[in-house]
N, C-alpha and C positions, 0 to 999 in steps of 0.2 A: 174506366173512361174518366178524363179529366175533365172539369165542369170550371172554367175560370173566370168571373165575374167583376168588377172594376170593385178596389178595394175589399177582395177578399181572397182569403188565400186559396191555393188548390185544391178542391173536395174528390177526392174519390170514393166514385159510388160503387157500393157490392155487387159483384157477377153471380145474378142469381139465373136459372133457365127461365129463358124467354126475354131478357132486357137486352138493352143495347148493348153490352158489354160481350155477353155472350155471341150476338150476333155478328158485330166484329170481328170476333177471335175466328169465328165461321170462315168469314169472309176472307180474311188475311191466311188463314189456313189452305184454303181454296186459294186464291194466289199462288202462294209459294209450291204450292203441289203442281198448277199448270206450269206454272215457273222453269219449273225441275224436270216436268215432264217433256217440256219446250227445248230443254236446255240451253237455256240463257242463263245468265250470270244475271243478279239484280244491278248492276251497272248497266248492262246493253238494255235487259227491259226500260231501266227509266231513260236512257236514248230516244229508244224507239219511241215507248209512250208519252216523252216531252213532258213529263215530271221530274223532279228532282228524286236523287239517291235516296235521300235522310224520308224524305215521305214515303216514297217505298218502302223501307224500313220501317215504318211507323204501322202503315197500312198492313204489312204485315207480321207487325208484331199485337195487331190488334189494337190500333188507336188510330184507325182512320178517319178521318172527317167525317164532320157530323153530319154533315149532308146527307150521308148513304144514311143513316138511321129515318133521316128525316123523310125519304125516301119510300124507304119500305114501310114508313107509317103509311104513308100516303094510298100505296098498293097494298097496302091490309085495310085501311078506309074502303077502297073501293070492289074490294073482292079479289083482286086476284095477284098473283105470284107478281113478286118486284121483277122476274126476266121478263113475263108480259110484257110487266108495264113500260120497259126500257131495249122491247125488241124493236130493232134498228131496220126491219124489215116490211112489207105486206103483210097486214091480219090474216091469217092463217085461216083456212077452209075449215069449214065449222064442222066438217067428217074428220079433218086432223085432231083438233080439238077434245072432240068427242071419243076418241079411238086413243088421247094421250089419259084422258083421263079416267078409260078402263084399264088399260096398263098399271098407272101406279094402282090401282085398286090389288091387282095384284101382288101375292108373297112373292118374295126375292127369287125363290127357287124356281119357279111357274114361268118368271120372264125371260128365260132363257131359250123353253120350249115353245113358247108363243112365237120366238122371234123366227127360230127356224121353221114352222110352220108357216108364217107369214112369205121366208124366203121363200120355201120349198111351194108354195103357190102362186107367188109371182116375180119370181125372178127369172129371167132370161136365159143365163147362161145354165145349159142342162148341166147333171151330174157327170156326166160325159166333157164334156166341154171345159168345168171348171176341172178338172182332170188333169187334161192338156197344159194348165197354168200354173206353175207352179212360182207362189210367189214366197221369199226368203223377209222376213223381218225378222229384227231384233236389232241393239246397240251396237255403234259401229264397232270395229276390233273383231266380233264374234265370229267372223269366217264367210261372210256370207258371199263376196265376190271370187274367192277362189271356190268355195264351194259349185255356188252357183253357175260358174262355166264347166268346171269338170262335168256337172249333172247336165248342163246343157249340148257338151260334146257326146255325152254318152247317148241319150235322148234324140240326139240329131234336129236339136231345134234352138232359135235365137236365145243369144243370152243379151238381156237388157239391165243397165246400171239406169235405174229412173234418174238418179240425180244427174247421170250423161246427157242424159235427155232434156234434161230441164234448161242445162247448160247450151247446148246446141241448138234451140228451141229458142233459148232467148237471147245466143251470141255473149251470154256473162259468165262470169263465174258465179258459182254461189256464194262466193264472200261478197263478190262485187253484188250480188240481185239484194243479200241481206243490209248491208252499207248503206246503198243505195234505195230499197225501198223498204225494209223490213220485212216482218216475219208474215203479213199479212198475203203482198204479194207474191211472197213465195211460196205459199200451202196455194195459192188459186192456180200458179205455175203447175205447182204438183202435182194438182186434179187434173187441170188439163192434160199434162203430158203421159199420164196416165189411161185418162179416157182416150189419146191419143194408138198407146201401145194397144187396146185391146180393144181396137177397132179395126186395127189394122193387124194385126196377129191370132191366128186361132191357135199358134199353139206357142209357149217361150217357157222360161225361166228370166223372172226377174227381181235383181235385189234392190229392194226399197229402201229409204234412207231409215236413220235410226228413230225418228220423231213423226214419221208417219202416221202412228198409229194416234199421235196427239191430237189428230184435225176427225173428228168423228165421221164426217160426210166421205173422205175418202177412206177410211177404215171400213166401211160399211161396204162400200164399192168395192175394196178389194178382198174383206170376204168373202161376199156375195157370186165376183167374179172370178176368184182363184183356190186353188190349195194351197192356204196359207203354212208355212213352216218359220217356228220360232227358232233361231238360229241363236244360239246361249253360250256362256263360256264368263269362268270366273274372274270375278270385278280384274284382279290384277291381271288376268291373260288379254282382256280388254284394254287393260291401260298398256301396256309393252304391245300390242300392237299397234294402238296409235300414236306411236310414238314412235315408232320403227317406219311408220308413212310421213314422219316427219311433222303431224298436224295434230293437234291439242285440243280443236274444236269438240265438244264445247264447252275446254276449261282451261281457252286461255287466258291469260293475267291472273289466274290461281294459284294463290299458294298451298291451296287446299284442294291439290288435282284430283286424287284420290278419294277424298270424302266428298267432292263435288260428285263425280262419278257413281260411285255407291247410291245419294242421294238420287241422278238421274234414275240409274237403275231400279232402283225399289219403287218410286212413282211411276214405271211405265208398266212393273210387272204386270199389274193386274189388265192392263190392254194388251201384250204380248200374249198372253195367256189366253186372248180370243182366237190363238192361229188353234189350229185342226191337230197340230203336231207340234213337238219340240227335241230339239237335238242337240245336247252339247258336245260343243267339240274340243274342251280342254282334258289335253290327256290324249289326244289320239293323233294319229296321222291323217291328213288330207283324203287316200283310200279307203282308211276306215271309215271314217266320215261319209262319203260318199256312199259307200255299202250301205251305210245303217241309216244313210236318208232315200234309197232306192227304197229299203222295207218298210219304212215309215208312209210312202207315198202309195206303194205295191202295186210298180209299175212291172205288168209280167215281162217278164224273159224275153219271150216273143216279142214284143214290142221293140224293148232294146235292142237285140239282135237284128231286127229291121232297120230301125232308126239308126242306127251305127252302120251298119253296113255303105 
């Protein structure tokens, strides 16, 4: 951190754990990670956010304003975590509360089967029913709309593109809803028109957009509600398909399409990686594909044969 004083010159202080320096670097870390997982380029982020470039940069290259340090003093003053202290919402129910903070109490390995438990006791849609659902994430390019209607012709049940939905739903395009309102309104777009399909659907195939999985409230919904399948395929099989649909999104004015890309990919893995199943489909045929996402899902025979008929 830079410390600048009238009449002296610039002092940088040592990044030792627990100073401000370090917390920074945290911080601008965690940025550029939603950043990439959002896929925005740091030019649209500081659009959207009504900051400038060069500070974005700064913020996360670890020299953001001192504010935020000043901040988090404030919320270690008072006890509790700096998102507390700067949630934007209603004080949360003191059973939330109390229920977050038996969670972190537990090891990493533990919270994984607490959560299914939690689903598996009150969640709505039966094991049956999420069945019926089959929903396709992963980065665009990877197959998931030709996929996802061959499964849904064979199935005998609707194929839904969410972003079609969103579009029809709100009479824009998605360039035009991003443009025009940014990235906020259009993850609340998302959720609705979501909670829209599976209200009105007890049984589909649908593929979700690539950044889906970046809004945690509807990630949660659509595990909870579906068979989620991770729909994968190597970074370059990715890039030559989006680019065979004519659309760049989301890298374009990149000169670094490629290693933008790469970078999406590797910050979303580990939220892909919450689907039930995964399939990659570089290297194979559209039939194959299909096949080996019927045994992944292990929809019998009988079913098929019905539903097709």
């Amino acid at each position: 951190m830079h410390v600048n004083m009238p009449g002296m010159k610039p002092v940088r202080t040592r990044a030792v754990p627990g100073n401000s320096d370090a917390y920074l670097q945290r911080l601008g870390d965690r940025v550029r990670v939603l950043r990439n997982q959002r896929g925005m380029t740091r030019k649209a982020l500081a659009q959207h956010a009504k900051v400038s470039e060069r500070y974005l940069a700064q913020l996360e290259a670890g020299q953001g304003n001192i504010s935020i340090v000043l901040l988090r003093r404030i919320a270690r003053a008072i006890g509790l975590p700096v998102t507390q202290l700067v949630h934007d919402g209603a004080e949360p129910p003191l059973d939330l509360v109390l229920l977050t903070q038996f969670l972190e109490r537990l090891p990493p390995d533990m919270l994984g089967e607490a959560r299914k438990l939690v689903v598996e006791h009150f969640s709505s849609p039966s094991e049956d029913v999420r069945r019926n659902r089959i929903a396709l994430i992963g980065l665009r390019g990877g197959g998931k709309s030709t996929l996802g209607a061959l499964l849904a012709k064979k199935l005998g049940v609707p194929f839904i593109e969410l972003d079609r939905e969103i579009e029809r739903r709100s009479g824009a395009s998605l360039s035009e809803i991003f443009d025009m309102f940014g990235q906020e309104t259009f993850r609340r777009a998302e959720r609705d028109a979501l909670d829209d399909v599976l209200r009105q659907h007890p049984a589909f195939v649908i593929a979700t957009s690539g950044s889906i999985v970046t809004e945690p409230g509807t990630l949660e919904l659509l595990l909870s509600s579906c068979f989620t399948v991770w729909v994968r395929a190597e970074p370059s099989e990715h890039m030559k398909r989006v680019m065979a649909q004519g659309d760049m999104r989301p890298m374009a004015n990149s000169a670094r399409a490629m290693e933008d890309l790469i970078s999406i990919l590797k910050s979303r893995e580990p939220l892909y990686a919450r689907a039930e199943a995964a399939l990659t489909t570089t290297g194979h045929t559209p039939d194959q594909n299909l096949a080996e996402l019927l045994r992944l899902i292990a929809i019998p025979d009988s079913r098929i044969t019905r539903q097709s008929a």
